[in-house]
BAKEZA-974869 format. One record per residue (C-alpha): x negated, y, z; residue number from 1. Coordinates in nm, 2 decimals, always signed. Layout:
N
<site px="X" py="Y" pz="Z" n="NUM"/>
...
END
This chain:
151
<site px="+2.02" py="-1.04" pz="+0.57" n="1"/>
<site px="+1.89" py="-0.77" pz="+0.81" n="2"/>
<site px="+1.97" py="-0.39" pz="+0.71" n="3"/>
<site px="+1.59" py="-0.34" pz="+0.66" n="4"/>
<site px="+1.53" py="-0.58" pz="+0.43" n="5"/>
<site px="+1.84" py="-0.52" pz="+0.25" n="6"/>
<site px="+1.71" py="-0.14" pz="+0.23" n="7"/>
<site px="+1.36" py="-0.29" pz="+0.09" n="8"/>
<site px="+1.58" py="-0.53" pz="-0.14" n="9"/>
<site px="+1.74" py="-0.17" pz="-0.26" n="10"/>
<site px="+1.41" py="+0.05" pz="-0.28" n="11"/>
<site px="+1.26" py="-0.25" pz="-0.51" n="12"/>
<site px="+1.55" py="-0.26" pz="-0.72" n="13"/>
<site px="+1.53" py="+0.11" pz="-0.76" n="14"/>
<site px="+1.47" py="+0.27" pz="-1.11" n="15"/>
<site px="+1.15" py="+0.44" pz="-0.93" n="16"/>
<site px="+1.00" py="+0.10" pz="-0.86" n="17"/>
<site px="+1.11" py="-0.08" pz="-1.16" n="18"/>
<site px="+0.96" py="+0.23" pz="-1.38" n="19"/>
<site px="+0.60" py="+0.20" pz="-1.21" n="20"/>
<site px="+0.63" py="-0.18" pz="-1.32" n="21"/>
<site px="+0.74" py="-0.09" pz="-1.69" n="22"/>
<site px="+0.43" py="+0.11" pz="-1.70" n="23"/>
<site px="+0.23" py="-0.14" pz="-1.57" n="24"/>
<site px="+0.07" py="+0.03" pz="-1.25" n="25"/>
<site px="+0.25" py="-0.22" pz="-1.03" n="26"/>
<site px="+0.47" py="-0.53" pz="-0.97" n="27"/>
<site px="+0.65" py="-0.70" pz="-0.71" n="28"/>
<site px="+0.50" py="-1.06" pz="-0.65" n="29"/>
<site px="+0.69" py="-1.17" pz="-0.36" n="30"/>
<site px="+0.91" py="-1.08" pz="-0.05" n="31"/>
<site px="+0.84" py="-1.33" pz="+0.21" n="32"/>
<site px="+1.00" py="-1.09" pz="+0.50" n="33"/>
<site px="+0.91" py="-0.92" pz="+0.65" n="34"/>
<site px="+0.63" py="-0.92" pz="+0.44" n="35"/>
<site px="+0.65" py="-0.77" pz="+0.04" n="36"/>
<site px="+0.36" py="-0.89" pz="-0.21" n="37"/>
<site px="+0.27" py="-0.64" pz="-0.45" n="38"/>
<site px="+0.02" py="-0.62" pz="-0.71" n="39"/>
<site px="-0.13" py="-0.29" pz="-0.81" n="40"/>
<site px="-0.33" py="-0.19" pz="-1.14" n="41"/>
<site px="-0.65" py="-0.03" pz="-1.07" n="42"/>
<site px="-0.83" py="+0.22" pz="-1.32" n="43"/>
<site px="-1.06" py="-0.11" pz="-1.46" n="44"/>
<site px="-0.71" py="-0.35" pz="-1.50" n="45"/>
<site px="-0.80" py="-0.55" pz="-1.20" n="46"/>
<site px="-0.50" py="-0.57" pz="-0.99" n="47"/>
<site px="-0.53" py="-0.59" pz="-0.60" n="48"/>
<site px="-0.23" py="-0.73" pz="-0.43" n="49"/>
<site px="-0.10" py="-0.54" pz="-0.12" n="50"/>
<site px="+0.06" py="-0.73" pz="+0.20" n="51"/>
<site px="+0.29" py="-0.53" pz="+0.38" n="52"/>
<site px="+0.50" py="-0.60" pz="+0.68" n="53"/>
<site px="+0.81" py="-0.38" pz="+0.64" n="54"/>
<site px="+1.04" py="-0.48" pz="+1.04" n="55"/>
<site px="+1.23" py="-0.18" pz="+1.08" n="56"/>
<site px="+1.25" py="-0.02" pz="+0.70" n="57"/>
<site px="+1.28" py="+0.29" pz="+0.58" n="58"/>
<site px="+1.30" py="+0.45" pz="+0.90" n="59"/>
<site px="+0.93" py="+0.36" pz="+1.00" n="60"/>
<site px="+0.66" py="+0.28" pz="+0.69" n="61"/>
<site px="+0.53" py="-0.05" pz="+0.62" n="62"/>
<site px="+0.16" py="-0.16" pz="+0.69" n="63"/>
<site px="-0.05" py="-0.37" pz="+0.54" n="64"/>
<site px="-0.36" py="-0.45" pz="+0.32" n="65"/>
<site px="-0.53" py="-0.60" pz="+0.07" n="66"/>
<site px="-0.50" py="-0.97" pz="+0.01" n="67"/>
<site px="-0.61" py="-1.30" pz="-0.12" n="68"/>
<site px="-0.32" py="-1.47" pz="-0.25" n="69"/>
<site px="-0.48" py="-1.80" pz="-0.30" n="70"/>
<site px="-0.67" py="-1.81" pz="+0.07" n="71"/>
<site px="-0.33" py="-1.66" pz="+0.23" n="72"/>
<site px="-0.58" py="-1.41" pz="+0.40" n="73"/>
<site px="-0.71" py="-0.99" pz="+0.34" n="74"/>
<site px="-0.96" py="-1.00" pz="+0.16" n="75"/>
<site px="-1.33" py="-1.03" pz="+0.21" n="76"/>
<site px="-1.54" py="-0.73" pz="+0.26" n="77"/>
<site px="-1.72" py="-0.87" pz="-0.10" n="78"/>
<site px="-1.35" py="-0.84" pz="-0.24" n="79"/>
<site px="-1.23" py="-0.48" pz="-0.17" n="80"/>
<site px="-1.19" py="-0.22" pz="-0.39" n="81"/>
<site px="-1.53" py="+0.04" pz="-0.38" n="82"/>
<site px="-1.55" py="+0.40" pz="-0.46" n="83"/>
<site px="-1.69" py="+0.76" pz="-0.32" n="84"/>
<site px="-1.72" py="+0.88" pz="+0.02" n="85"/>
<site px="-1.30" py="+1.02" pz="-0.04" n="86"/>
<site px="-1.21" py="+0.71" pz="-0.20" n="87"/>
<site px="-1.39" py="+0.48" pz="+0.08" n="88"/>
<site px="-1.25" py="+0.72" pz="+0.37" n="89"/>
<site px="-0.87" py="+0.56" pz="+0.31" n="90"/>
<site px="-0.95" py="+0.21" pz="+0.13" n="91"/>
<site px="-1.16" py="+0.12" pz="+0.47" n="92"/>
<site px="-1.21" py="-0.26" pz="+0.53" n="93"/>
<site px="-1.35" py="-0.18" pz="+0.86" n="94"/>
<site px="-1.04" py="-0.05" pz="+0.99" n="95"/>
<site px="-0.80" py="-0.29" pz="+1.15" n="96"/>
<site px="-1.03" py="-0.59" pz="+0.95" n="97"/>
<site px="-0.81" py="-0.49" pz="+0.67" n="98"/>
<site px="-0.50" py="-0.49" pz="+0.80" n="99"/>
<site px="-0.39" py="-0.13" pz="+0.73" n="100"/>
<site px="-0.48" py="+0.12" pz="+0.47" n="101"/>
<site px="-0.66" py="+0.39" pz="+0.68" n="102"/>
<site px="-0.41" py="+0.69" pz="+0.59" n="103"/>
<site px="-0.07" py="+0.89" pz="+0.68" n="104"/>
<site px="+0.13" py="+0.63" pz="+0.53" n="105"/>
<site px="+0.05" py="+0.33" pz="+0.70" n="106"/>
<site px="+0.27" py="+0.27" pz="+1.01" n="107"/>
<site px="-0.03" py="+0.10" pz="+1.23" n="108"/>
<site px="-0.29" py="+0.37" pz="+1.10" n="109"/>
<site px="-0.06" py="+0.70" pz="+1.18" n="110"/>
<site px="-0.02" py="+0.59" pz="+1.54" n="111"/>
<site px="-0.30" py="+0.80" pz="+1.76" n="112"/>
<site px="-0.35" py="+1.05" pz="+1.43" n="113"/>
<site px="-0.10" py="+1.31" pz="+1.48" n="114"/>
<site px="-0.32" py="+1.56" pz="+1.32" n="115"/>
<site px="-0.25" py="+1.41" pz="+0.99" n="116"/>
<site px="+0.12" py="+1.54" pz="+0.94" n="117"/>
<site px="-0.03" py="+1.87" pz="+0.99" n="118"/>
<site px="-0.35" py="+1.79" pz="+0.74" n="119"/>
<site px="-0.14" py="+1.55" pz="+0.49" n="120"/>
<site px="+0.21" py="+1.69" pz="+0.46" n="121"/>
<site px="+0.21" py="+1.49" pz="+0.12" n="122"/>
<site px="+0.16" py="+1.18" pz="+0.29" n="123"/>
<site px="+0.38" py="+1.21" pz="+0.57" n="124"/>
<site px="+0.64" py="+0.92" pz="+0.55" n="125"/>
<site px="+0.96" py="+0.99" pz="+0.37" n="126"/>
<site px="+1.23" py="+0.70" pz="+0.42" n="127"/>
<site px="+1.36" py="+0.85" pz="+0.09" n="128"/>
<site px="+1.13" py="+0.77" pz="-0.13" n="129"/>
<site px="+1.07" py="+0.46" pz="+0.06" n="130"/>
<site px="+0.83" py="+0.17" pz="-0.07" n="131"/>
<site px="+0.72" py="+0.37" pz="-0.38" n="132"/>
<site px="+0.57" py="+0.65" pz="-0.19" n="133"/>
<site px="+0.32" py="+0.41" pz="-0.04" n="134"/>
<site px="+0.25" py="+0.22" pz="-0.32" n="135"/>
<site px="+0.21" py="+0.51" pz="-0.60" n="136"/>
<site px="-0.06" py="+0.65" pz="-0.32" n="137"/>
<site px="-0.24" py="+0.33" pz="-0.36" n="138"/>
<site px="-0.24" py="+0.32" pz="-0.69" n="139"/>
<site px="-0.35" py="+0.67" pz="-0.75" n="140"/>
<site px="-0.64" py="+0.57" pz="-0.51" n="141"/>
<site px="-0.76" py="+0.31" pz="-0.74" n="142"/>
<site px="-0.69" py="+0.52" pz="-1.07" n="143"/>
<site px="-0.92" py="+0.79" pz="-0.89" n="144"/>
<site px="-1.27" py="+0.91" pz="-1.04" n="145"/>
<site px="-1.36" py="+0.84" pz="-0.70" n="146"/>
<site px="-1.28" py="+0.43" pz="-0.75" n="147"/>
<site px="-1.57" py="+0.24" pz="-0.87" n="148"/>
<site px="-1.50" py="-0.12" pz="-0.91" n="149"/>
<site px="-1.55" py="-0.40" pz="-0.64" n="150"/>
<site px="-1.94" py="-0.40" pz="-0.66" n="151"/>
END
């Protein structure tokens, strides 16, 4: 096992992770390294299920986005998560075709946005709080009054 999924394996393992699944906001569906599957409760109960690629974890932060389980593809732009002009300006599916969440977090979306440490100290990666930093962000996201549904 390579020392960045074995640090993943950890983080998941984690009381923090495990007490975001006991209250239901998410839930580990699968590793598949490097990718992770997690499913994560929006505001309405829907759950959308987050692909990440995690090479080279905790020292740099996965990336990923929203995906179709039974397609084995992001989803469709009919698919995504909608919301207000604050909610749509991170859960972009223009950006990257999906690929990566548009924000600090997201190890493809931080490259050639070095303002955003300065902007978004809270969402500047922290290998110490690893895997739940990224996902509690999404899932605060989609518990927003700015999230609105899929239509």
């Amino acid at each position: 096992m390579t020392p960045d999924r074995a640090a993943l394996e950890r983080d998941l393992a984690a009381p923090l992770f495990r007490e975001g699944g006991a209250r239901k906001r998410w839930r580990l569906i699968e590793i598949a390294w490097p990718y992770v599957l997690i499913g994560v409760t929006a505001r309405d109960g829907r759950e959308f299920v987050l692909r990440l690629e995690c090479c080279g974890y905790p020292a740099q932060p996965p990336t990923g986005g929203f995906w179709n389980q039974d397609r084995g593809a992001y989803l469709d732009l009919s698919e995504w998560p909608k919301g207000d002009d604050v909610f749509q300006s991170v859960i972009r599916w223009d950006w990257r075709q999906g690929a990566a969440l548009y924000f600090p977090l997201d190890r493809v979306s931080r490259t050639g946005h070095e303002c955003w440490a300065a902007s978004h100290p809270h969402l500047v990666w922290n290998p110490t709080k690893g895997i739940v930093q990224y996902v509690a962000e999404v899932h605060r996201l989609l518990n927003s009054r700015g999230y609105r549904g899929i239509t």
